[in-house]
C-alpha positions in Angstrom: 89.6 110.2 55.0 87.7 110.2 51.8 88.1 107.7 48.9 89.0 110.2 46.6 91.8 111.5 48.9 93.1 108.4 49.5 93.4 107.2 45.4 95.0 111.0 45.1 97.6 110.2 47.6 98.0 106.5 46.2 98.5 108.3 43.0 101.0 110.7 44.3 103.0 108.0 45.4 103.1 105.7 42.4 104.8 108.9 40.5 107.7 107.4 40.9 109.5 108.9 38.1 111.7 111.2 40.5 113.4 108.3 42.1 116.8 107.4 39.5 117.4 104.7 37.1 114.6 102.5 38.9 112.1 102.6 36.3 113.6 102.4 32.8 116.3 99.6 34.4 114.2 97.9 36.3 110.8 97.5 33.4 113.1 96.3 31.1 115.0 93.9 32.9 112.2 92.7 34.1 110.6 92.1 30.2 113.8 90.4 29.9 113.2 88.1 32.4 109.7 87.2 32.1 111.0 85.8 27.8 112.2 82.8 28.3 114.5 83.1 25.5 116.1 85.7 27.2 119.9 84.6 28.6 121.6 86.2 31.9 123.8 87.6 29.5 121.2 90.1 27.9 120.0 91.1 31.3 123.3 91.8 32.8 124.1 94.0 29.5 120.9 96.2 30.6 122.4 96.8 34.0 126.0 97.6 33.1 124.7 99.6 30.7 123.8 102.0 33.8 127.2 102.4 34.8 126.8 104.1 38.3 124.1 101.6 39.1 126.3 98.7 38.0 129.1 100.2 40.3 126.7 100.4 43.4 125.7 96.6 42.7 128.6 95.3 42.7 129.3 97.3 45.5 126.3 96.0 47.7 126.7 92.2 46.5 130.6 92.5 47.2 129.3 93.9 51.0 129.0 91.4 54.0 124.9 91.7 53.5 125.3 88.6 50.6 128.1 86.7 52.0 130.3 87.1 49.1 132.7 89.4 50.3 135.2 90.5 47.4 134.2 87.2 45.4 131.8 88.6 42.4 133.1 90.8 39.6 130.4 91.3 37.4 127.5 91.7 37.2 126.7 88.4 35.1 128.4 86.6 38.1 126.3 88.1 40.5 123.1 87.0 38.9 124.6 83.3 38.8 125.1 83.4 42.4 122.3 85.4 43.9 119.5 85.2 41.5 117.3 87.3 39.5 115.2 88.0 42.9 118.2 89.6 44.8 119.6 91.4 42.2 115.9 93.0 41.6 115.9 93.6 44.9 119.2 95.3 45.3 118.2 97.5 41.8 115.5 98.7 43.8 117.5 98.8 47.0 120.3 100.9 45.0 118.2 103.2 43.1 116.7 105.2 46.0 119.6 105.1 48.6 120.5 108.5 47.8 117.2 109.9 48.1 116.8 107.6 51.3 120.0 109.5 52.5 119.1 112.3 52.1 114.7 111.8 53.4 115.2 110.3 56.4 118.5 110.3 58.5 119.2 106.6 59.5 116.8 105.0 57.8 119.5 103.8 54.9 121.4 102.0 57.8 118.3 100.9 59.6 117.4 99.1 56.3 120.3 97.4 56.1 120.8 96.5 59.5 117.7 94.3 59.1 118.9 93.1 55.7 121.2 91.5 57.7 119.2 90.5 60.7 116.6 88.5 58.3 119.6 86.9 56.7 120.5 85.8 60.1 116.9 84.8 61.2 116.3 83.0 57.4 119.6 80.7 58.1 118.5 80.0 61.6 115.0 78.8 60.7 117.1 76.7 57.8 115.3 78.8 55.4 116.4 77.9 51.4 118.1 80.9 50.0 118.5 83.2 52.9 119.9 86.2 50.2 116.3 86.6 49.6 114.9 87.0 53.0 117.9 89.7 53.2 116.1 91.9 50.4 112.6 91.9 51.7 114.5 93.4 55.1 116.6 96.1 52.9 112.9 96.9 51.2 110.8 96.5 54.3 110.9 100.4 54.5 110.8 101.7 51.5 107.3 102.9 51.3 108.9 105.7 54.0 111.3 106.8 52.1 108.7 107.3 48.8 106.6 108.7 51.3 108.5 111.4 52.0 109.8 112.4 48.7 106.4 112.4 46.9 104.4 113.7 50.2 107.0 115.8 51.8 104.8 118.3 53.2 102.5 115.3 54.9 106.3 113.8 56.1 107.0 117.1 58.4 103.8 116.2 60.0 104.2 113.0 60.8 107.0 113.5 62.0 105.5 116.2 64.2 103.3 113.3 65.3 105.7 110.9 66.5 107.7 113.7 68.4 104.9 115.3 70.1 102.3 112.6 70.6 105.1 109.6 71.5 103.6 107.9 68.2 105.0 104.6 66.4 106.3 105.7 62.9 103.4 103.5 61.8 100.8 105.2 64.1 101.9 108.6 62.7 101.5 107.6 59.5 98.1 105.9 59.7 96.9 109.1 61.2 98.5 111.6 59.2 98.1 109.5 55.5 95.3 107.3 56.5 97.5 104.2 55.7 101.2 103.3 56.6 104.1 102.2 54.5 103.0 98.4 54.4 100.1 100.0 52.2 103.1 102.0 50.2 105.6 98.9 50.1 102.2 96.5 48.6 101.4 99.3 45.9 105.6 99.9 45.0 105.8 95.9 44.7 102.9 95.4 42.4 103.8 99.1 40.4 107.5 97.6 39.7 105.9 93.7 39.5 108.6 92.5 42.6 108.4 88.7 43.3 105.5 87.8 45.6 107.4 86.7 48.5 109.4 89.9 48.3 106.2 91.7 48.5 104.4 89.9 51.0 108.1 90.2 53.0 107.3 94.2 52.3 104.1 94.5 52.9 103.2 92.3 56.0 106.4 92.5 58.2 104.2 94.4 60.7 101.1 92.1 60.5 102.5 88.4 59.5 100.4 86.1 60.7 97.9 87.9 57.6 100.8 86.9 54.5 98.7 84.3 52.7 101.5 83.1 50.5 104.7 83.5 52.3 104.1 83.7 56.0 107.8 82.8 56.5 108.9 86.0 54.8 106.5 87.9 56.6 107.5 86.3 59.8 111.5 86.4 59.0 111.3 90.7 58.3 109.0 90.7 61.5 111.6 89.3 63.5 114.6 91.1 61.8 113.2 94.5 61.9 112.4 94.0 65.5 115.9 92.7 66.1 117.9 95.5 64.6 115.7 98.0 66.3 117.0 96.2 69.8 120.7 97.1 68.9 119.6 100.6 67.6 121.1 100.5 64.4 120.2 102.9 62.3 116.8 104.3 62.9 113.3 103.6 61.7 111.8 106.9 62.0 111.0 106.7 66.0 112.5 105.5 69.0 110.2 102.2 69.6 111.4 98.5 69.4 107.9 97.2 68.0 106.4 94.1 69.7 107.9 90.5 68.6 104.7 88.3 67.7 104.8 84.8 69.3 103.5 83.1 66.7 106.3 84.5 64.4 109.1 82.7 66.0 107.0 79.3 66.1 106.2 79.3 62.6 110.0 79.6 62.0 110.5 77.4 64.3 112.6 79.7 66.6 112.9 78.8 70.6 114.6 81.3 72.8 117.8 79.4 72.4 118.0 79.7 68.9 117.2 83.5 69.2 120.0 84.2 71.4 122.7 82.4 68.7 121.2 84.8 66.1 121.5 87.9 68.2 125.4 87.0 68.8 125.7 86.4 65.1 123.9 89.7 63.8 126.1 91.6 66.2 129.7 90.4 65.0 127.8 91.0 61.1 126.5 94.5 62.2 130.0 95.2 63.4 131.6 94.3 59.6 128.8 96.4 58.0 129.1 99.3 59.7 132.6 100.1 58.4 131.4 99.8 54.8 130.3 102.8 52.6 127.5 101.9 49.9 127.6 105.3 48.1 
């Protein structure tokens, strides 16, 4: 692939003015956040200001994915108890699941799935703040989703790809686009200026023994993702469970016992989340 066809599709991409509320929400939240005379109060007013992205907040924060089942009201309380780096996340999250819904058939509950899987994997490795670790899982494939609503006619072929030629999502799309969605998820996290270890959680889920800031991210979505594709929740585009890295599991610290207590867990949690509706 030439350069110029690659900055052409990059650019493609980035025009991500068809996906709702995302940028004028999330660019001025995030001004907010970078003054440091701003007050949780002023950013919550920018949300709720949005009222059918304020409703769908609440609603994912209020689902078992946070831990806080029927406990947070508002959307100020929310951002108390999960932090500016959740809720961001779950803006994001939010902002293209009807597009998501609507692109690629199971990938919404795929996504989720493995929100709930790195949760899992985060409190298992004794990771601080495992709410985090849950958005880089519900983000880890959004660069799919963009994908196919600013490339549609290059989605239908990979696609194609993966059904004729037995390819990984990820192989269809390196041949296809001449990168995958990790290069998407790393150009989305910079475009809406996402916190680094979201991005790096994003962007190197497939490859993270090559995160150089937050390996454990990296290392928590790589396990997560692999772990919801084992139960088959939701789907990721193809039929593969990718291959678990080693290394992953002994960075976190992980030994087969451990695994096996996080697998029982993430089933009884994908059992609760399946009988919520996020629209």
């Amino acid at each position: 692939m030439t350069d110029d066809l690659h900055i052409e599709r990059k650019d493609r991409i980035l025009q991500v003015s068809d996906l709702p509320t995302l940028p004028t929400a999330l660019e001025e939240v995030s001004r907010l956040v970078e003054d440091p005379s701003s007050s949780t109060d002023q950013i919550a007013k920018v949300i709720a200001y949005d009222q059918v992205l304020s409703a769908k907040i609440l609603k994912m924060v209020n689902s078992p994915i946070y831990g806080f089942p029927g406990r947070i009201g508002s959307i100020s309380h929310a951002l108390v108890l999960l932090g500016f780096n959740v809720i961001k996340g779950v803006i994001v999250s939010t902002s293209v699941f009807d597009t998501m819904n609507k692109s690629m058939a199971g990938l919404w509950e795929h996504s989720v799935g493995c929100a709930l899987a790195c949760a899992e994997v985060a409190k298992t490795a004794r990771l601080k703040d495992p709410e985090e670790y849950s958005v880089c899982g519900l983000l880890h494939d959004l660069g799919k989703v963009v994908a196919a609503v600013q490339l549609p006619d290059l989605k239908t072929e990979i696609d194609r790809r993966v059904a004729e030629d037995d390819l990984t999502y990820r192989e269809a799309e390196q041949l296809v686009l001449g990168f995958d969605h990790e290069r998407i998820n790393a150009w989305l996290a910079d475009h809406w200026h996402l916190p680094l270890m979201i991005r790096e959680g994003m962007s190197r889920h497939h490859t993270p023994l090559r995160a150089q800031h937050f390996p454990a991210a990296a290392c928590v979505v790589h396990v997560g993702d692999f772990l919801v594709r084992l139960f088959e929740y939701g789907s990721g585009g193809d039929d593969n469970v990718p291959e678990l890295e080693p290394k992953a599991l002994r960075l976190l610290k992980i030994g087969g016992a451990e695994l096996e207590r996080t697998m029982d867990a993430l089933s009884e949690k994908l059992i609760d989340v399946a009988s919520v509706s996020f629209a």
